[in-house]
ROFITI-331510 format. One record per atom (N, C-alpha, C): x negated, y negated, z; residue in three letters. Coordinates in steps of 0.05 Angstrom, whole numbers, plus 5000, padded with zeros to 4 digits. Each point is the difference from the previous one (the first is absolute). Example, Ala and Ser with C-alpha at 12.3 -4.5 7.8 and 13.67 -1.06 7.14 Angstrom:
ROFITI-331510
473651145156ALA;501849765000ALA;498249765000ALA;500749794986SER;498449765001SER;501549785014SER;
//
This chain:
ROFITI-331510
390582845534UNK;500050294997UNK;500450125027UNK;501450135007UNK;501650165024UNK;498950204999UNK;497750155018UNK;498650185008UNK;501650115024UNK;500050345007UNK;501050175029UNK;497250054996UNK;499050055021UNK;497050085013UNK;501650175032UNK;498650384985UNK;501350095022UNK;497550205007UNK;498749875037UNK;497350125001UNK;500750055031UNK;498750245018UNK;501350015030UNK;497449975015UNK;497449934978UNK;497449845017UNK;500949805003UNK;500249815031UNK;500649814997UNK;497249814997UNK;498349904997UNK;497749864986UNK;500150084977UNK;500550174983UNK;500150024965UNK;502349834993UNK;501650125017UNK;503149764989UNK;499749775006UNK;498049915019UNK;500749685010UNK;496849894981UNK;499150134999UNK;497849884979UNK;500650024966UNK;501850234995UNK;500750014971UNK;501449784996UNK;502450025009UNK;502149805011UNK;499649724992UNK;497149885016UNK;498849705009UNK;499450004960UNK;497650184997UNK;499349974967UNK;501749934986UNK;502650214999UNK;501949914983UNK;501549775004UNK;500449895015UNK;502349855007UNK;496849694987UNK;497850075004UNK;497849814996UNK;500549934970UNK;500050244984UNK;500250074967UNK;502349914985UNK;502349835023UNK;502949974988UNK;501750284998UNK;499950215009UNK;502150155008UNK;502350015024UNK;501949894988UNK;501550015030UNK;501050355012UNK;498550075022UNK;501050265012UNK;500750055020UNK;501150204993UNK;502050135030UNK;499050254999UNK;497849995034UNK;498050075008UNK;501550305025UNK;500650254986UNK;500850215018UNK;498350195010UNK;500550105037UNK;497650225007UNK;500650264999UNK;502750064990UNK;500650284991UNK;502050064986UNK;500150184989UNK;501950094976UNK;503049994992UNK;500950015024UNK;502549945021UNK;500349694983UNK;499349845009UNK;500149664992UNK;499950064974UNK;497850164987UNK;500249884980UNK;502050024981UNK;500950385013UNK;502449994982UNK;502249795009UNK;500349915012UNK;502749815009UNK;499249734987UNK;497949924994UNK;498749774979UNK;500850094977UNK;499650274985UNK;501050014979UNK;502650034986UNK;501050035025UNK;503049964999UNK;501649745001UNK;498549785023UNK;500749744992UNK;499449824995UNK;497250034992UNK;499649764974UNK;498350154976UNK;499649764981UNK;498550064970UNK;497749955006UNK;498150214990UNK;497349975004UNK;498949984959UNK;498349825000UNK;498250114975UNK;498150215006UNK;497650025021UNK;498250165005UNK;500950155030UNK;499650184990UNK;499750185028UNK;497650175003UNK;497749915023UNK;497950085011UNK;500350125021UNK;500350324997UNK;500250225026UNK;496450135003UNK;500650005024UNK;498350245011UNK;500950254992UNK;499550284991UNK;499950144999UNK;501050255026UNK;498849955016UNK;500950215027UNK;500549675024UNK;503050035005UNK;501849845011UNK;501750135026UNK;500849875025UNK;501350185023UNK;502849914984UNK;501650235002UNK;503350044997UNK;500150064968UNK;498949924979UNK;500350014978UNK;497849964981UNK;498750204991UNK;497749904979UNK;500149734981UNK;497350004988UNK;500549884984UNK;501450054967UNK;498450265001UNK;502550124977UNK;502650074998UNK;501149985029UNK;503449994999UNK;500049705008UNK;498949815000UNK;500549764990UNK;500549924973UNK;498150184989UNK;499949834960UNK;502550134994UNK;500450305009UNK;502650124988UNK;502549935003UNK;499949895027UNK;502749805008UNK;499349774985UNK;498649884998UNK;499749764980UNK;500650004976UNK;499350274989UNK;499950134960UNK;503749975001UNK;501850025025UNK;502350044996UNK;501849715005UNK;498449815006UNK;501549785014UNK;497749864988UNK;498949844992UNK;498849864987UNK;497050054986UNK;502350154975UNK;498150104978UNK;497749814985UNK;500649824999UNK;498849814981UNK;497449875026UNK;498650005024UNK;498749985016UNK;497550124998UNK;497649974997UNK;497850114999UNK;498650075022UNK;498250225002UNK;500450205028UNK;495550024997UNK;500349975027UNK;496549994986UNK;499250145040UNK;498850265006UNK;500050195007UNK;497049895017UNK;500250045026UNK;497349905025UNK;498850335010UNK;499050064988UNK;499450275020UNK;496850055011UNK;499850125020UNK;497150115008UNK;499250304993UNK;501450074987UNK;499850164988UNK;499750044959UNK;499049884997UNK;498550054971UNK;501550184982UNK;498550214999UNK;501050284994UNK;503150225004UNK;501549755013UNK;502650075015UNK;501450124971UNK;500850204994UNK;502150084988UNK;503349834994UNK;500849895029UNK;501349885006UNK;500349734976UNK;497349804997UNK;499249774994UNK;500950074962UNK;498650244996UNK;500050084979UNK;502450134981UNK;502150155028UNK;502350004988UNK;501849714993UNK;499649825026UNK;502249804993UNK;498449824969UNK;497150004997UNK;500549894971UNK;500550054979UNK;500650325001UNK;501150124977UNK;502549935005UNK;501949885015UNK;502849964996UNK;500649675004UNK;497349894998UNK;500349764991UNK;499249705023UNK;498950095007UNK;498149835025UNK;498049844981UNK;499749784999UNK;497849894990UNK;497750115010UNK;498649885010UNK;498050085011UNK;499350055032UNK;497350235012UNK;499649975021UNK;497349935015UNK;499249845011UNK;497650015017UNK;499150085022UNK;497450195000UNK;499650165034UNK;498549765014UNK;501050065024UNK;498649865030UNK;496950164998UNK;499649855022UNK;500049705004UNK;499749794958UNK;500049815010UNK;500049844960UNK;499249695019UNK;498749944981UNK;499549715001UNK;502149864985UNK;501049765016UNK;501849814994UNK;499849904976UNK;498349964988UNK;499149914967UNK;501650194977UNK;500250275008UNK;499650194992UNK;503650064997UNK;501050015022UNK;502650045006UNK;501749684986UNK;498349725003UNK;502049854989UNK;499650054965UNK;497750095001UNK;499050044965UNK;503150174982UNK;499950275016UNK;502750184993UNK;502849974998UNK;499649745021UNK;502649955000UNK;500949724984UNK;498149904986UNK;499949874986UNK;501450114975UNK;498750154994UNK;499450204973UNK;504750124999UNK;499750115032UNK;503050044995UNK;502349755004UNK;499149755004UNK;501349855001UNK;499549744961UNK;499050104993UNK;500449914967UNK;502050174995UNK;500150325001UNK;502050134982UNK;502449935008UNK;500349965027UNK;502449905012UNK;501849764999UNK;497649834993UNK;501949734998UNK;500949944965UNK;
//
């Protein structure tokens, strides 16, 4: 299963990163938005795990460039912000799911569990 993990903490990304790649996800681990759109442009992802507020390109103009170039990818939303409007618009247009920071690792592989059944 081909995970993008796009976070510009670098200790969230290199510790999310370590988990997943622990859990059998192979990912391609980006620190800003910039990359990640250029990831989604050349290769196939099944999951895509953004941060939310990203340097050069959000995370929500990630999923939207994604909703256009690989629709069929499941989009599951990192924010520190909870209550973000933001979080709340992209799952009305089809984000799986999102979890606020800080999250325990249990917690985050639990979700992405959950979006990686519907996926495969």
């Amino acid at each position: 299963m081909k995970l993008l993990l796009a976070e510009d903490d670098r200790i969230v990304r290199i510790t999310v990163r370590d988990a997943l790649e622990e859990a059998g996800y192979k990912v391609v681990a980006c620190s800003d938005g910039k990359s990640a759109m250029r990831a989604v442009e050349s290769e196939s992802f099944h999951i895509v795990l953004t941060d939310v507020r990203l340097p050069s390109h959000s995370g929500i103009e990630i999923f939207r460039h994604l909703r256009q170039h690989q629709p069929q990818a499941a989009v599951l939303l990192m924010t520190a912000y909870a209550d973000s409007d933001d979080a709340v618009t992209v799952m009305r247009e089809g984000a799986r799911d999102y979890i606020s920071k800080p999250f325990e690792m249990e917690e985050l592989l639990l979700r992405l569990g959950r979006v990686r059944q519907e996926v495969e």
